[in-house]
Phi, psi and omega in degrees: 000000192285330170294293198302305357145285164320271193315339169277280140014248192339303185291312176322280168336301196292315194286334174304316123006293170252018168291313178310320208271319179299350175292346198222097183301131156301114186221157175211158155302150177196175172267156187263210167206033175289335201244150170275344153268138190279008171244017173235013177282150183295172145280112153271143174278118157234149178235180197054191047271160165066045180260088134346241182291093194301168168262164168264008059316180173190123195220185209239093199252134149278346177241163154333097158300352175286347194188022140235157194253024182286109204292140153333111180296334170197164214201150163226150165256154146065068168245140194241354185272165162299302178213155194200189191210151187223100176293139217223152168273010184261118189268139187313312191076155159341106181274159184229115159275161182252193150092000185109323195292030213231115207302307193236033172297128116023069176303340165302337193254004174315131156254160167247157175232121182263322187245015157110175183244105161305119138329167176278021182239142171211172182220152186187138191263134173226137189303133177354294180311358212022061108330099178293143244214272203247182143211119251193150166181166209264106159250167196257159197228062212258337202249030217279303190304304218276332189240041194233139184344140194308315185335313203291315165294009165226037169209134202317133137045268167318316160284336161275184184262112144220155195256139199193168188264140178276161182002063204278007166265014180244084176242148162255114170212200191296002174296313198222024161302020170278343155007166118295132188318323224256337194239343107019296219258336215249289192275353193253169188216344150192161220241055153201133173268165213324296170317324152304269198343298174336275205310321160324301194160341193302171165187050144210142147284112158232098179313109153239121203259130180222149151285121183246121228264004164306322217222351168041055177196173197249162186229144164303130208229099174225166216356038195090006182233141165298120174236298172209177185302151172260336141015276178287351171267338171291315189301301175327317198246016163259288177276039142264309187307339184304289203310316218260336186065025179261176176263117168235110203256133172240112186257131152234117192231018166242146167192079179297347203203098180096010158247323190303123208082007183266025205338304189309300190321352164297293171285327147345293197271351156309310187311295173298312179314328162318292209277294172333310221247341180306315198294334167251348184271115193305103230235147185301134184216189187277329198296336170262110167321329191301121210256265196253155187299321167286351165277353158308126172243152171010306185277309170340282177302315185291350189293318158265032175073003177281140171218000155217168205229112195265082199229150208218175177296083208293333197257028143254044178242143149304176190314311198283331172289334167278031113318339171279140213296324195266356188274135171246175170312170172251148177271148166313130169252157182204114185230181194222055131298323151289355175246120153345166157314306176296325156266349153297304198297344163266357144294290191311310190292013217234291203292300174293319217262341193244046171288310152285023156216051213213110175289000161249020186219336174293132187043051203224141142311100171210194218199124180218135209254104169278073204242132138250190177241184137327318173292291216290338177287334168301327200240034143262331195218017154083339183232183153268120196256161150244193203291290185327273172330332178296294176289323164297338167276345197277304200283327172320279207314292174310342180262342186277354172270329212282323183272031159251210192282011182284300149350354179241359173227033196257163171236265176276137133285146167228146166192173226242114154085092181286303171324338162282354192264180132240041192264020152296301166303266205303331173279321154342299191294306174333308202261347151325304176298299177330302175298335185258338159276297206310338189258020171231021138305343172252028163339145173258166205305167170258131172226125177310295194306290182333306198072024188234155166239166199225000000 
């Protein structure tokens, strides 16, 4: 009766769960992808996926409509689809984080947020009567694993949603608008940096790394292009794991430009990543069982104070280097760059729905990448696309399968320009749930004759 016992548990959660969502249309904030800065891009309203009971608006507030009388900057009417999307006149702007979290801000003064920190958009649906219905609103997530049910911290890797960025050191913003139109329009891949990506909520990293032999140093790599130093993307994710005390896994497992045939540049950038990464990076030992970085849990790494997890291409190090204690395997990937919409979403239904039983994702780390590229949009539709357009037809599509019951068997997402999304929320929601089966797998027995539980 100890399954039974569960599966009652399990069934309860879940329908509570999804009683919430049906009660209500589901509307959230996401960034537009109209602009190549991300500080001249619109707020879009999105609603659904399964918005039923439509509202008769849904409009776009700077302050709280639950506790301000301040009128709506903009509104859509007369909505009839499940789900949809609204480009808003209202503009993002300068982002400010508040609470301390500003890259150079006075750390003394960090707040932490166990339910995230509102930005000043907010969004929010009213009932004919114009009776407010929801409220929503676009926030940063800085504190989500640490301060998210204890549960969450005694389950492996492997087993949670964690959200994460496609080639995420390739951003554009007022930094490096000196940019080229061709790595503008092409090469970035997401319109926020690293530091952003944190603090919003990503916790995968993924790097693609070139050498640039001008500058005798390493770069961010994307389509074949230079985008920026790597450095500064190291300085980043060194100091938010200080502040934040969250877990971050930097994956480098591409290395398009200036290793090939190149060995040393292996050890070169092994070399450096040591003298960066040592002081934070959780490193394999006797004391741990664990093979690969996804048999890890949370609690693992804080017991020694480690907060990111470094794992790379073991076979392009020599032998011997692939022995060092802070490098881990790279987890299995799986991407639908090469396929239209329609086979993907049937690689995806494949991949989530048979995970446990598929021998390259069972009791396995892996990682799925909602991506194309330049090639593969060259040689399916005949044009050239640009990064944005690309992730604007893409993300949508793919997140209204992931943030159904696919989300419960997903482990790392990564996709281009996140920020159009809501996959923060949804691995959030996820791993509530993912933590509450995992710490009710031991149940204790139930006995029938009796009527006692034990």
């Amino acid at each position: 009766m100890k399954s039974n016992s569960k599966n009652i548990l399990h069934i309860l959660f879940v329908n509570a769960l999804l009683i919430t969502n049906i009660q209500s249309c589901p509307i959230y904030l996401t960034i537009s992808l109209d602009s190549i800065l991300s500080e001249e891009s619109r707020i879009e309203i999105n609603w659904g996926p399964n918005c039923i009971d439509k509202p008769e608006w849904i409009g776009i507030f700077q302050e709280d409509p639950a506790i301000s009388t301040k009128p709506a900057k903009d509104c859509i009417r007369n909505i009839t689809t499940l789900y949809g999307k609204y480009v808003t006149k209202v503009n993002l702007g300068k982002l400010y984080f508040p609470g301390g979290w500003e890259r150079d801000d006075d750390q003394l003064q960090l707040v932490s947020y166990a339910k995230g920190k509102c930005l000043p958009f907010y969004v929010a649906s009213f009932a004919y009567n114009d009776d407010l219905i929801r409220v929503e609103c676009l926030k940063i997530q800085p504190n989500w694993m640490r301060l998210s049910d204890q549960n969450i911290g005694k389950v492996p890797l492997k087993n949670l949603f964690i959200p994460g960025t496609h080639s995420s050191g390739a951003y554009n913003n007022y930094n490096y608008k000196n940019h080229s139109i061709l790595v503008q329009t092409f090469g970035c891949s997401q319109n926020l940096d690293i530091w952003s990506q944190l603090v919003f909520g990503i916790r995968y990293l993924d790097l693609k790394i070139g050498y640039r032999e001008e500058t005798n140093d390493f770069w961010i790599v994307n389509e074949n292009m230079m985008i920026t130093p790597l450095q500064p993307v190291l300085d980043d994710v060194k100091h938010f794991v200080k502040v934040s005390g969250e877990i971050v896994i930097v994956d480098f497992t591409s290395f398009p430009i200036g290793f090939h045939k190149q060995p040393e540049r292996h050890s070169m950038l092994l070399k450096y990543l040591l003298r960066e990464l040592k002081e934070v990076a959780f490193r394999r030992s006797d004391s741990i069982d664990a093979i690969n970085s996804y048999d890890l849990t949370m609690n693992d790494m804080r017991k020694e104070n480690k907060n990111i997890i470094i794992t790379y291409r073991l076979e392009k190090l020599a032998s011997g280097e692939r022995e060092c204690d802070l490098i881990w395997p790279s987890w299995k990937k799986f991407s639908i760059r090469n396929q239209n919409l329609t086979k993907a979403l049937d690689f995806m239904r494949v991949l989530f729905t048979q995970k446990d039983e598929l021998e390259l994702t069972k009791n396995k780390g892996w990682i799925f990448e909602a991506i194309t590229t330049i090639e593969e949009t060259l040689n399916s539709q005949k044009t050239i696309k640009s990064a944005r357009n690309r992730a604007s037809e893409l993300n949508s599509n793919i997140l209204n399968f992931i943030g159904g019951p696919w989300s419960l068997t997903a482990n790392v997402v990564t996709l281009d320009f996140f920020s159009s999304t809501n996959l923060i929320d949804i691995a959030i929601y996820a791993n509530s749930h993912k933590a509450f089966t995992y710490a009710n797998n031991n149940l204790t027995k139930f006995d029938i004759k009796n009527n006692n539980y034990y």
